[in-house]
Structures are given as structure tokens and as C-alpha cells.
C-alpha positions in Angstrom: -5.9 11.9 -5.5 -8.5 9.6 -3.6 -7.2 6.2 -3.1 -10.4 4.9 -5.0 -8.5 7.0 -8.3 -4.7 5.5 -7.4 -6.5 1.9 -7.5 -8.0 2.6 -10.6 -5.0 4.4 -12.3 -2.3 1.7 -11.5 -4.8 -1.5 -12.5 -4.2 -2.5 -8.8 -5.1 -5.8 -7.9 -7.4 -5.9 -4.5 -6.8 -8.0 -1.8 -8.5 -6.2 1.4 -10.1 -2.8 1.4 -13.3 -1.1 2.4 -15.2 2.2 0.9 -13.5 4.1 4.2 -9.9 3.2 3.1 -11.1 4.3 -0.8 -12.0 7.5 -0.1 -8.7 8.4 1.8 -6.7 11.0 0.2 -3.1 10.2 -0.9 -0.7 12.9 -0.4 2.4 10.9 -1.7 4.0 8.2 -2.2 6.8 5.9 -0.4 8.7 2.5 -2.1 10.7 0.5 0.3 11.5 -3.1 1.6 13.5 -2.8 5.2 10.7 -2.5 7.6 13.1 0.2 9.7 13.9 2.1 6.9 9.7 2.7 6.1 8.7 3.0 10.0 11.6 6.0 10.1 10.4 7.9 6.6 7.3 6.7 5.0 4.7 9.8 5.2 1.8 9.5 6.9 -1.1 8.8 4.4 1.1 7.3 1.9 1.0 4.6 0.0 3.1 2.4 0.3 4.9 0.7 -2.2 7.0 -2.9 -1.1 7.8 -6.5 -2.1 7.3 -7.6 1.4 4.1 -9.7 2.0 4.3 -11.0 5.1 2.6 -9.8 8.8 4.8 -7.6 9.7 3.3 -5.2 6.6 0.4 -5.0 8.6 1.9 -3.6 11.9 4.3 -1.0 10.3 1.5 0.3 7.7 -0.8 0.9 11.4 1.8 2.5 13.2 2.8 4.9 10.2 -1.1 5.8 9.5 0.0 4.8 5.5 -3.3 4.9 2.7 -2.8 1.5 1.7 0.4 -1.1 1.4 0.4 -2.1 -2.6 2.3 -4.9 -2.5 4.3 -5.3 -6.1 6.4 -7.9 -8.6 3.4 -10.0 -8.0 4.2 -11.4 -4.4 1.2 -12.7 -2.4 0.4 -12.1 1.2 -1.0 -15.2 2.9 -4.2 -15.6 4.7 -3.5 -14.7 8.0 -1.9 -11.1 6.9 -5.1 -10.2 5.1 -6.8 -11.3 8.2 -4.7 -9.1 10.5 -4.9 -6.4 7.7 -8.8 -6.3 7.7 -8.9 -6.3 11.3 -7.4 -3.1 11.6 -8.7 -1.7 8.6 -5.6 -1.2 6.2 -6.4 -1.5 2.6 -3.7 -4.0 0.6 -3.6 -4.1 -3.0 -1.2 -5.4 -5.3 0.4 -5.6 -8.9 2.8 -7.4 -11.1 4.2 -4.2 -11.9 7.8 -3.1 -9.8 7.7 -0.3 -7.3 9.5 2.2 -10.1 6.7 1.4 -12.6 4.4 2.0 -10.6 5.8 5.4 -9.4 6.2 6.4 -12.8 2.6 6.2 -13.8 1.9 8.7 -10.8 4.6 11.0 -11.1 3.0 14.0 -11.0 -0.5 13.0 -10.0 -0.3 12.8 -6.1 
């Protein structure tokens, strides 16, 4: 599924994306909050799923190669992670929806 689709299919919410990042394909999909536990096992090309909304998104989604970081229960990033997100080009999205929901309306699909 191209990321363009997942935005579509989930209702995501965008907050910094270009068409390079939408037409990524998405292989899969990770949920997790501890920032070790992600940079050891989210798939590259993933996207990822978390509550966190602060900078340190940014540089774990780079180092991991992930899709996009959908950030969910409808948490905010601030300005200056969007900044540091578009300056390297990682697409963040987000909902009001919970990482499970979310999961759940792709099951299958990725």
C-alpha cells in the first residue's frame, strides 16, 4: 500500500509530508512508545505508530528509514519537531484514534 492510500484509509490527520514521502510503499506496520524498544525492532519502511510527539521522533524515525511516524490519541508535536521533521524529509501525520485502532483498520492490507 502507498503511503498516499494508508493516509487516506486511516482519515490521518497531516502535519508534514511531501508527494516523495506519499508515494513510499508501506511494507508494515510498527506501534510503540520507548524510543529503544522502536530503534531495536521497527522495520525499515514502516510506519510508525506512537504517542510520543516530541524531537526525539524525528531522530529515531531517520535512523530506522520508517514511511512516516503517525502520531495517535490526538497528541501534538510542537513547532520545532515539525521543523526538524521537514528538514529531513519524514512525513508526520496524526489521529485521535489509539495505536490498536488504527492497526485494526489495516490488518490485512499492508
Amino acid at each position: 500500500m502507498k503511503l498516499r492510500q494508508l493516509v487516506d484509509e486511516l482519515s490521518l490527520k497531516t502535519y508534514c509530508a511531501d508527494e516523495n514521502n506519499l508515494d513510499a510503499e508501506v511494507p508494515t506496520a510498527y506501534c510503540g512508545d520507548l524510543l529503544s524498544d522502536v530503534m531495536a525492532h521497527v522495520p525499515q519502511g514502516a510506519v510508525w505508530f506512537t504517542v510520543l510527539a516530541h524531537l526525539n521522533i524525528i531522530a529515531v524515525a531517520q535512523l530506522r528509514d520508517v514511511a512516516c511516524i503517525v502520531i495517535v490519541n490526538g497528541s501534538e508535536p510542537d513547532k520545532q519537531t515539525l521543523g526538524k521533521a521537514a528538514d529531513h524529509r519524514i512525513a508526520v501525520f496524526g489521529s485521535t484514534e489509539n495505536s490498536a485502532q488504527l492497526c485494526m483498520k489495516i490488518a490485512g492490507k499492508l
